[in-house]
N, C-alpha and C positions, 0 to 999 in steps of 0.2 A: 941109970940116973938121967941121960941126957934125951934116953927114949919119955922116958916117965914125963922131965917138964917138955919136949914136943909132942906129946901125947895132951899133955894141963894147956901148953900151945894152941894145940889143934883144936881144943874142948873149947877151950875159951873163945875161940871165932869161928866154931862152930853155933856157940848159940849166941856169940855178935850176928851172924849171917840170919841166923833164925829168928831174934830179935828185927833185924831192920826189915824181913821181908815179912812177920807180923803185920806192922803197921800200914803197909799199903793194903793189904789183906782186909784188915778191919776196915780200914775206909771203904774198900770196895765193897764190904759186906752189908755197911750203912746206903750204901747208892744202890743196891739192889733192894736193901727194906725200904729205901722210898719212892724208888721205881716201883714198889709191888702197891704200896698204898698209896700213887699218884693213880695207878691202870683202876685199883679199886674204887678210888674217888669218881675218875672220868666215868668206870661201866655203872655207877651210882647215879651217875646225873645223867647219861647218856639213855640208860632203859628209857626211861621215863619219857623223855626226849620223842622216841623211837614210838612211844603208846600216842602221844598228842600227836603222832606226824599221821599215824596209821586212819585216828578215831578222825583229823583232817583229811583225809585224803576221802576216808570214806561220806563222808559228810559232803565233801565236793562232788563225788560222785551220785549223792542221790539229789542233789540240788541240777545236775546237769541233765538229771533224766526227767526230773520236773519241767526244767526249761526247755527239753525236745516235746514235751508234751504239749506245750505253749507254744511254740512254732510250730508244732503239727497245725494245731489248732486253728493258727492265726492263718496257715495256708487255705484252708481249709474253706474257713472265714472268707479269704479274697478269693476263693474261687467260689463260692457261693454267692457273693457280691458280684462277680463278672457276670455269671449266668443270669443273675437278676437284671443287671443293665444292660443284658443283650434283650431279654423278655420285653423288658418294658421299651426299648427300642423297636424291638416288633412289632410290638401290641399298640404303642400310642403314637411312634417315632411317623409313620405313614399316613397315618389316618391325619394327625396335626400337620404333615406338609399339602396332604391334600384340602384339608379346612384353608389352612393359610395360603395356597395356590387359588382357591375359590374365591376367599374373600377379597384377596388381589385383583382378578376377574372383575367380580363382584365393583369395586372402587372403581376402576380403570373403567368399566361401564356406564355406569352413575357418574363418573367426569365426565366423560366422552357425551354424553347424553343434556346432559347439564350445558356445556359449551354449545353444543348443537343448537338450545334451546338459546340461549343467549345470541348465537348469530343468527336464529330466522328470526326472532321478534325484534330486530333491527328493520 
């Protein structure tokens, strides 16, 4: 008899024990269901994400090979500009100092000649 109600004893906070540790149980089982549909949410909005970063990047990339081709060019450009104002230094830069050294000449002459005439017909 005294076995039997420590046996009803034991039953009964056996399933107090199993009752209280339930309820933490459940709750934990509710934070991992919304742990699992938070990671679903975030890899939901994150793919997506992860496509406009890619379809950006590469979009950058064929814009950067545009603009090497534009600086190729523009080098290009300035060096075909040099060689041009070297040519045209060559070709006219000489010949015009020689004109303008003559004409120099030329003035300085016609003064000098001019004055001359001015002091002998005194």
């Amino acid at each position: 008899m005294i076995g039997d109600i420590a046996g009803l004893i034991a039953a009964i906070a056996f399933v107090a024990l199993v009752g209280l540790l339930a309820l933490p149980l459940i709750k934990l089982g509710k934070v991992f269901d919304a742990a699992t549909k938070s990671l679903e949410e975030i890899t939901e909005h994150t793919l997506p994400i992860l496509d406009e970063t890619s379809t950006t990047i590469t979009s950058a990339n064929t814009q950067l090979a545009k603009v090497d081709t534009v600086t190729t060019s523009a080098a290009e450009v300035t060096q075909n500009i040099s060689a041009l104002t070297g040519i045209y230094a060559a070709t006219f830069g000489g010949p015009l100092v020689k004109v303008a050294a003559f004409s120099y000449g030329v003035r300085k002459a016609v003064g000098n000649g001019i004055s001359k005439l001015k002091g002998g017909a005194k």
